[in-house]
C-alpha positions as a printed NumPy array, in Angstrom:
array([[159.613, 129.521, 158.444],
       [161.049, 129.686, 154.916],
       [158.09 , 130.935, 152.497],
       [156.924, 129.156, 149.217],
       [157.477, 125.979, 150.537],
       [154.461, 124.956, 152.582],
       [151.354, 122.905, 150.724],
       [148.182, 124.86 , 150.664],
       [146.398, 124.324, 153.859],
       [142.398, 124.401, 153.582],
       [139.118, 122.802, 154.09 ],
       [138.787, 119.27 , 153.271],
       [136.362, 116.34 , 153.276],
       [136.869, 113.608, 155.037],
       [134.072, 110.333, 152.997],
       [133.839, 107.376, 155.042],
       [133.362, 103.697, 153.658],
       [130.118, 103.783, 155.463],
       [128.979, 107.036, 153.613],
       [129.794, 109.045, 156.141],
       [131.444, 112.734, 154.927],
       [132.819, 115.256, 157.376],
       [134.629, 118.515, 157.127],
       [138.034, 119.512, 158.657],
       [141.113, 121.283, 157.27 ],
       [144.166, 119.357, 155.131],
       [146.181, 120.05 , 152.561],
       [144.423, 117.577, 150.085],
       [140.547, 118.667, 149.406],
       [139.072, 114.785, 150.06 ],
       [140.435, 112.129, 152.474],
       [139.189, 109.083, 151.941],
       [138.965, 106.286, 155.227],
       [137.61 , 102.776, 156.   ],
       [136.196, 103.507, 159.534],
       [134.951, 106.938, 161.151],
       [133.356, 107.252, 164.254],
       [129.989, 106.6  , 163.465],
       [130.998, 103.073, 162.591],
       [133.796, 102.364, 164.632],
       [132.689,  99.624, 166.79 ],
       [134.576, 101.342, 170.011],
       [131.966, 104.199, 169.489],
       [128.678, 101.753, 168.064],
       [129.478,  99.352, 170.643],
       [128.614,  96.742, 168.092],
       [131.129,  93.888, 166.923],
       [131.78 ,  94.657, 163.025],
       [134.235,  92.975, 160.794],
       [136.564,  94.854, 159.089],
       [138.996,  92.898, 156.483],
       [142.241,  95.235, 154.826],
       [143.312,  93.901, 151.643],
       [141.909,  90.258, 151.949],
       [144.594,  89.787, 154.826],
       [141.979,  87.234, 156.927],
       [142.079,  85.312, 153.592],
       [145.755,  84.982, 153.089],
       [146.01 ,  83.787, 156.54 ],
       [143.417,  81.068, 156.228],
       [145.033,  79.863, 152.992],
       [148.74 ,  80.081, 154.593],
       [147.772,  77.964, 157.271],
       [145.121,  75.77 , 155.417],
       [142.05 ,  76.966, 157.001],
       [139.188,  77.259, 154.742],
       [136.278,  77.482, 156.975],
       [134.842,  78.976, 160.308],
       [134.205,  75.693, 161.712],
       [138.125,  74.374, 161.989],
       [139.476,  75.204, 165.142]])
């Protein structure tokens, strides 16, 4: 490997939307993530709602859908 090109590689810590925080090893000192595995719902086993970016809402105003109740 050629040297003095590499990022520094050392501990980091990972913070979770849910308050969650973590250690583990990066090259940046804090990650920052929406879901971890103490609230992924694969892992709680409960149904949780997770909207990126208001995406859910774009949709519903693309296709004119405004509430839960239109099918």
């Amino acid at each position: 490997m050629k040297k003095k090109i590499h990022p520094p590689y050392g501990p980091a810590v990972v913070v979770c939307a849910c308050g969650e925080r973590f250690e583990t090893r990066s090259t940046k000192s804090e990650i920052h993530v929406e879901v971890c595995s103490k609230c992924h719902p694969f892992f709680t086993g409960q149904q949780k709602y997770i909207d990126t970016a208001g995406r859910v809402q774009k949709f519903r105003e693309k296709y004119g859908l405004n509430s839960k109740e239109e099918k």
